[in-house]
Structures are given as structure tokens and as C-alpha cells.
C-alpha positions in Angstrom: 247.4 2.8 78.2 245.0 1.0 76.5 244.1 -2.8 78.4 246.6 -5.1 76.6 244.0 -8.3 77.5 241.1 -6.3 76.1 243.6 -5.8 72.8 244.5 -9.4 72.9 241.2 -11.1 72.8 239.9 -8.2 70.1 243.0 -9.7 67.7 242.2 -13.5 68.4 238.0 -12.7 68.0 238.8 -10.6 64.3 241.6 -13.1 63.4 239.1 -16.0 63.8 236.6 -13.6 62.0 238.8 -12.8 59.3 239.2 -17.1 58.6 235.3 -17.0 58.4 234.0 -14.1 56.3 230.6 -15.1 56.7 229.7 -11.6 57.9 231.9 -9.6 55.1 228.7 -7.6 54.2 227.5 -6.0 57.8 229.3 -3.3 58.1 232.8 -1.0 57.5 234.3 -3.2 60.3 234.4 -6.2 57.9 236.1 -4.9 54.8 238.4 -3.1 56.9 239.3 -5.9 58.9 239.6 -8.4 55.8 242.1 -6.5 54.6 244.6 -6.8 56.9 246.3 -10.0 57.2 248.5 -8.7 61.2 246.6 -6.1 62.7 248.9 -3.8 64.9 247.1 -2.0 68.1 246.3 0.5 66.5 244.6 -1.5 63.3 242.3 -3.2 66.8 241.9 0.7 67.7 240.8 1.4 64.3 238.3 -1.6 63.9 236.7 -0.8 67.1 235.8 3.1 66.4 234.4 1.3 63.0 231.9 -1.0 64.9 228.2 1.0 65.6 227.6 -1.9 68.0 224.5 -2.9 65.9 225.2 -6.7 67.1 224.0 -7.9 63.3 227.2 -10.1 63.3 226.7 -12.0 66.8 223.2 -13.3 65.8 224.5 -14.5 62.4 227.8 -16.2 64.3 228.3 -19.7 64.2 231.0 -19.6 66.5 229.5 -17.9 69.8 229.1 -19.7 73.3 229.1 -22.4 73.6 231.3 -22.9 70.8 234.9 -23.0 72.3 235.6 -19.7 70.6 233.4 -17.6 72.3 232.8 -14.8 69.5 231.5 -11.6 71.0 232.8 -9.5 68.5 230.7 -6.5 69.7 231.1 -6.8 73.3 234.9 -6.5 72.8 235.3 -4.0 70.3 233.0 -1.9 72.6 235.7 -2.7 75.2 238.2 -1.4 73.0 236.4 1.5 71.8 235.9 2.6 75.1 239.4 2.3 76.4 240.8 4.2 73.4 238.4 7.1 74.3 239.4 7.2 77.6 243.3 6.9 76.6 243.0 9.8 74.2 241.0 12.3 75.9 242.7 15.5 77.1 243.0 15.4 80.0 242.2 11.7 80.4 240.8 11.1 84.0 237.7 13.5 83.3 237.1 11.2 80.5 237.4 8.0 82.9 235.1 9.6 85.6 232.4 10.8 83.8 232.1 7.1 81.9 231.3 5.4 85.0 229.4 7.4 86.9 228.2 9.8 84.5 224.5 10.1 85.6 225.3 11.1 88.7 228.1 13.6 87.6 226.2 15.1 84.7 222.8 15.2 87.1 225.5 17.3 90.1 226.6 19.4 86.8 223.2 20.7 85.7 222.2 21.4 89.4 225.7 23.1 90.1 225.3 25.5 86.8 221.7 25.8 87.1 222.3 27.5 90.8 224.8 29.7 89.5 222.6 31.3 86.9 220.1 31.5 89.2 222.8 33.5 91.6 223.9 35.8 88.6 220.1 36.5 87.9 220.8 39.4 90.7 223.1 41.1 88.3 221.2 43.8 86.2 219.9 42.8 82.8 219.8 45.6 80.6 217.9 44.1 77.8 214.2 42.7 76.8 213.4 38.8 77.3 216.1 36.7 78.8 218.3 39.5 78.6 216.3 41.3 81.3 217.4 38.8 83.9 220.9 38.1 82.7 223.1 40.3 80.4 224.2 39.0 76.7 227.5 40.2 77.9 227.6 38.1 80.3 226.2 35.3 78.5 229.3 36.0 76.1 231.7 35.6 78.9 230.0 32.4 80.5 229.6 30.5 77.3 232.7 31.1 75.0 234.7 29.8 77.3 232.9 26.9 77.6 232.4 26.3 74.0 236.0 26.9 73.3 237.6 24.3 75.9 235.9 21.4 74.5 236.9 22.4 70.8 240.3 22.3 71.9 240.0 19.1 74.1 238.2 17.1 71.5 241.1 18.6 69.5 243.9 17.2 71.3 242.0 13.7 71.8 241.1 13.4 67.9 245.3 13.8 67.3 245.8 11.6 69.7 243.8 9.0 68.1 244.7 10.0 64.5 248.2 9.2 65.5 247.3 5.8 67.1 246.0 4.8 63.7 248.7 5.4 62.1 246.2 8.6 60.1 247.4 9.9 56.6 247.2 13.3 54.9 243.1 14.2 54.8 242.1 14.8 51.4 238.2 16.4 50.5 237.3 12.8 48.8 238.0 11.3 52.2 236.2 14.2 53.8 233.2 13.9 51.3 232.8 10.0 51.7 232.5 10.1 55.5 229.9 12.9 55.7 227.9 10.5 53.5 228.5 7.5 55.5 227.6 9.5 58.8 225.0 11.5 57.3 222.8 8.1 56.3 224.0 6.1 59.5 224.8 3.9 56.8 226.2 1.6 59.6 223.3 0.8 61.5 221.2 0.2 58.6 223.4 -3.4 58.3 224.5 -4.7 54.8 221.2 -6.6 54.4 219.6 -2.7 54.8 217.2 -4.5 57.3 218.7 -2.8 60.5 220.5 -3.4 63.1 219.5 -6.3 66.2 220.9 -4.2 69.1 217.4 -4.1 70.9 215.7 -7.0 69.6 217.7 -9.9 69.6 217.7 -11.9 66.0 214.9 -9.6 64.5 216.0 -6.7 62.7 214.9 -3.1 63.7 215.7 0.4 62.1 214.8 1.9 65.4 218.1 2.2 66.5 219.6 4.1 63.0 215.6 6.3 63.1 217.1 7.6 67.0 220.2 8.4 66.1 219.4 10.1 63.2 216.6 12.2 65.2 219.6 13.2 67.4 221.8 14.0 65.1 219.8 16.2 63.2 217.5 17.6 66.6 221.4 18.8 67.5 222.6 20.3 64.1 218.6 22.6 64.1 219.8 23.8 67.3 223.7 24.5 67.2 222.2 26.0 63.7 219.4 28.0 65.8 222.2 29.4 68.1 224.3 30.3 64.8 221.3 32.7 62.8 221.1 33.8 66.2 224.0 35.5 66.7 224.2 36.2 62.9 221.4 38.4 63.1 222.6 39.5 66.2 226.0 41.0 65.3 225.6 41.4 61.7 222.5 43.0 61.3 222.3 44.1 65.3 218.7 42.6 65.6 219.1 41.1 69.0 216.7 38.5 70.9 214.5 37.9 71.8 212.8 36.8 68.3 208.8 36.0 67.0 207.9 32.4 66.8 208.5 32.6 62.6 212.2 34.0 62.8 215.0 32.0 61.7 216.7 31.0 65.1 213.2 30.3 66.7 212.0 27.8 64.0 214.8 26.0 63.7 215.6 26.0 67.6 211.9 24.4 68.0 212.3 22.0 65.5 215.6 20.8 66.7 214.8 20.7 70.3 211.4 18.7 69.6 213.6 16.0 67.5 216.3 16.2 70.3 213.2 15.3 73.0 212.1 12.3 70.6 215.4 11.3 69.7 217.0 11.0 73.5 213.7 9.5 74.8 213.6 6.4 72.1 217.1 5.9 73.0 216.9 5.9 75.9 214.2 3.1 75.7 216.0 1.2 73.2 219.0 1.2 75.8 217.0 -0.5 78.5 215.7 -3.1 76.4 219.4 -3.7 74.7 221.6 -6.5 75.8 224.6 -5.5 78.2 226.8 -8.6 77.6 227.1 -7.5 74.1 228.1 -3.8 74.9 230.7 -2.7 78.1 228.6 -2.4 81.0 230.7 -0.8 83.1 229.9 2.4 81.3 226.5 1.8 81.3 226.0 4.8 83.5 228.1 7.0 81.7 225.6 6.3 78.6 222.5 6.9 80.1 223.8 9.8 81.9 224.8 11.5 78.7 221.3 10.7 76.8 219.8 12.0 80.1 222.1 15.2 79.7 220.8 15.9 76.2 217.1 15.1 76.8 217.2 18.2 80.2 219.1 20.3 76.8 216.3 20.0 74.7 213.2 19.6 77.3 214.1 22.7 79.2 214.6 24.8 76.0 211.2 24.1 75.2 209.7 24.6 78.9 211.6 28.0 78.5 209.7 29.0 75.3 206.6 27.7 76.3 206.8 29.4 79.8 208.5 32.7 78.2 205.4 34.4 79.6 205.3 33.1 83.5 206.3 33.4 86.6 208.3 30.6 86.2 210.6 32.1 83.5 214.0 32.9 85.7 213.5 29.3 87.0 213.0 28.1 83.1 216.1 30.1 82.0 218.2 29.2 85.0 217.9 25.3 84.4 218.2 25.4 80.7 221.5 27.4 80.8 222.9 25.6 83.3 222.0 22.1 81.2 223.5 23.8 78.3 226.4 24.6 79.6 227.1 21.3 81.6 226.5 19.8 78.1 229.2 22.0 76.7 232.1 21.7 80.0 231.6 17.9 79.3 231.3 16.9 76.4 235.2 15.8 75.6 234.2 13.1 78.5 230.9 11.8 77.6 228.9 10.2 74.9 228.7 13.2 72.8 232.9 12.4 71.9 231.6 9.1 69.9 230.8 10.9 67.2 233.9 13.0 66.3 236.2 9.6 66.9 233.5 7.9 64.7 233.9 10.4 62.4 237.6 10.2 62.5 237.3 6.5 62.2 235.2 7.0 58.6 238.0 9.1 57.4 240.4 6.9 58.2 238.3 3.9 56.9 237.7 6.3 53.4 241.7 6.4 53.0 242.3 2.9 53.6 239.9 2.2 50.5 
């Protein structure tokens, strides 16, 4: 169950917020959370999968420490944000685990699939490329089961959580207002449209929203890489491997140079951020999954660029077995932020 302190203090910091309205403009959290006079759990819950943590609202807050109330709206919302992941995810100590220690599990992960690949290159190949050293059928076997377990983990958690928040009926206009909200990271560009202060104190930066955006988009080129790939496998039986100006390879490249950009600036913009303001016990958990996605995207290109070398079975070993430790765990880290963000839009789009 979700920490009924951490719920507490959430109500008495967005009841005190909700007197003030001084920061009505930052961000959905605002307008959602002036519209409700008693906020149940499950409004708190709500509020908290709102907040992008861009910290705007705790430089402009009069009432911070020293003040006896001792705003930190963003520290405890991340609190609670981080609880109801935990609470909802399926099954729910994997998701506990891997957010505090999730650098070292996701480093054992990759190492642990890496070898395995490496132990099922003995099997015989059959094909050109990569498929020389391991089969597509085996491929198949390895990866649809992986694929399909976190779809119906994330699936279990995201009803959870719809349920929580006391979730209506879906509708396409609530469907077609939070793709545009997500697409723009319309939340981390503040109300202002000057940013967000997450790594630079008082002065506002679009470098957080720039990242994000890179990682989004670095993610979507490659998951839509892996689809033309199999497209032009299966329907027009033209298998890998593929020249540098085929669909899968251009947009594979593309997305795995913007995934490398993307995981490396935030990765720098979470070192220079400030804990207090976040929930640092997870800290671990974050890094590990940014970490996670950067090996994804690096070793993808070291494959390509080494496609030619002795050092290709090596190459594919590692990048598989990154891939695939992405996949198995991705209900438990990071990566699950932005399907219950998503959620949270959709639920944000029907309250208005």
C-alpha cells in the first residue's frame, strides 16, 4: 500500500498550494489540483503522475524552508509518484528492487543475457549476417516472449492505476489531447515556455524537455526500425541483413544516434540536479535505467559499425543481451514513467 505519511504531507503541501495559486500557470498539476476542493488518495495519486518534476514551482514559492510550511511540492509528489509505481506494478516486488538498486541489477542483467547469447552462438545459424551466428528462429523464440510479458505487466499495472484514479470511459478526444501534450513535453517547457529549473536552480533551461524529447523520439526510430524490419521480412520475405539506405537501417541509425545523445545529456543533467527536490532513494534505480538505454543504443551502433570484424559475435552478443534486459525490465524501471504519465494525461484530458 501506498505510504499513508508520504499521502498526508502531499494533501497538506497541495491544500496550502491550492490557498495560494501563485503557480496556477506551471503546469497540468495546477489546474488539476485547483479544481478539487478534498482531494481523495487517489486525486494525490493522480496529481503526482501529473508533476514532470521540472521544480519551476519550488523556485517561485514563497512558502519553502524556512517558512514554517516547508513547501517541497516536487520532492513529495516524486514520493508519491514513486510509491504508486511500485504499488501498481505486476508483480510488485520486481518493481521495488529494481528502483533501488537498479544500476547494479540492470548492469548483472545485460552481463547475464549477454553470456547467454554468447553460449547460443554454438547453435548453427543458417542465414547471412547476424543470422549466421544465431538463427531468426531462435531470435523469434528468445524475444517474443520477452516483448510480450512486459505488454501484459505494464498492462495489469496501468489498470491498476486507472482504477486508483477513479479512470472513466476513454474517448479519442481524450486520446488525441494527451498524444499532444506528450508529443511536445508541453510539461517541461513550464507555463512561462521558458523551461523547466530541474538542473539549474532559479534559471530556466529547455535542456531537460531537448533530452527527453531526443529519447523519446531516438526510441520510437528504433522500435519503428525493428517494425519495417520484420515488415519486409514476413510480408515481402526480404530478410536481413539490409544496405545502409533500407528502411529499417536508416531509421535504426537515426534512432540509436538520438537514443546515445539523449541518455548521455540526461544523464548529465541528473548529476547536476538537486536530490532533495526529487526521491533519492531511487536515485539508483534512475541512473541505472538511463545507463540501460544508453548500452541499447551504443552497442547497436558498435554492432553496425563493426558488422565487418572480428569482433562482430562479441558486438551482437552484448547488444542482444542489452536489448533484451531492456525488454524483461522494463514494467520495473524508468521506462514505466511514461505509460503512467501517459495514463495520467488521459485522465487529466477527461477531467477537463
Amino acid at each position: 500500500m501506498l505510504d499513508d505519511t508520504a499521502i498526508e504531507e502531499a494533501r497538506r503541501q497541495a491544500q496550502i498550494c491550492n490557498a495560494c495559486r501563485y503557480c496556477e500557470g506551471y503546469c497540468s498539476v495546477f489546474p488539476a489540483l485547483h479544481a478539487q476542493r478534498v482531494m481523495a488518495d487517489g486525486d494525490i495519486v493522480q496529481l503526482a503522475n501529473l508533476c514532470h518534476n521540472c521544480q519551476n514551482c519550488f523556485d517561485a514559492c514563497q512558502y519553502t524552508a524556512p517558512h514554517e510550511f516547508d513547501l517541497n511540492l516536487p520532492g513529495i509528489l516524486a514520493e508519491v509518484r514513486q510509491e504508486s509505481w511500485e504499488e501498481t506494478a505486476f508483480p510488485a516486488a520486481l518493481g521495488r528492487s529494481f528502483h533501488r538498486n537498479g544500476t547494479l541489477i540492470a548492469m548483472a542483467a545485460v552481463v547475464a543475457m549477454a553470456a547467454l547469447f554468447a553460449l547460443l552462438r554454438a547453435l548453427p545459424g543458417g542465414g547471412e549476417g547476424f543470422y549466421a551466428m544465431l538463427s531468426h528462429g531462435a531470435m523469434v523464440a528468445i524475444f517474443l516472449p520477452a516483448f510480450v510479458f512486459p505488454l501484459v505487466a505494464l498492462g495489469v499495472g496501468l489498470k491498476r492505476y486507472w482504477s486508483r484514479v477513479g479512470g472513466e470511459r476513454i474517448r479519442l478526444g481524450h486520446l488525441r489531447a494527451a498524444f499532444a501534450s506528450a508529443a511536445q513535453m508541453r510539461n517541461l517547457a513550464g507555463g512561462h515556455g521558458k523551461g523547466c529549473n530541474f538542473e539549474d536552480g532559479d534559471r530556466f533551461s529547455q535542456g531537460r524537455r531537448v533530452m527527453h524529447q531526443l529519447v523519446m523520439y531516438g526510441f520510437l526510430l528504433c522500435f519503428a526500425a525493428t517494425t519495417a524490419g520484420t515488415i519486409l521480412h514476413y510480408v515481402f520475405d526480404m530478410p536481413a541483413p539490409y544496405a545502409l539506405f533500407s528502411l529499417p537501417k536508416l531509421l535504426g541509425l537515426s534512432g540509436g544516434i538520438l537514443l546515445c545523445i539523449g541518455t548521455l545529456g540526461m544523464m548529465r543533467l541528473k548529476l547536476r540536479s538537486r536530490p532533495d527536490l526529487q526521491f533519492p532513494p531511487v536515485r539508483r534505480g534512475e541512473f541505472g535505467f538511463i545507463l540501460l538505454l544508453f548500452i541499447v543504443s551504443a552497442s547497436g551502433l558498435a554492432l553496425y559499425a563493426g558488422g565487418g570484424t572480428t569482433a562482430l559475435g562479441a558486438l551482437l552478443a552484448l547488444h542482444l543481451g542489452a536489448v533484451l534486459a531492456f525488454f524483461l525490465l522494463t514494467p520495473y524501471s524508468k521506462m514505466a514513467h511514461g505509460f503512467y504519465r501517459f495514463a495520467a494525461l488521459v485522465r487529466d484530458a477527461q477531467r477537463r
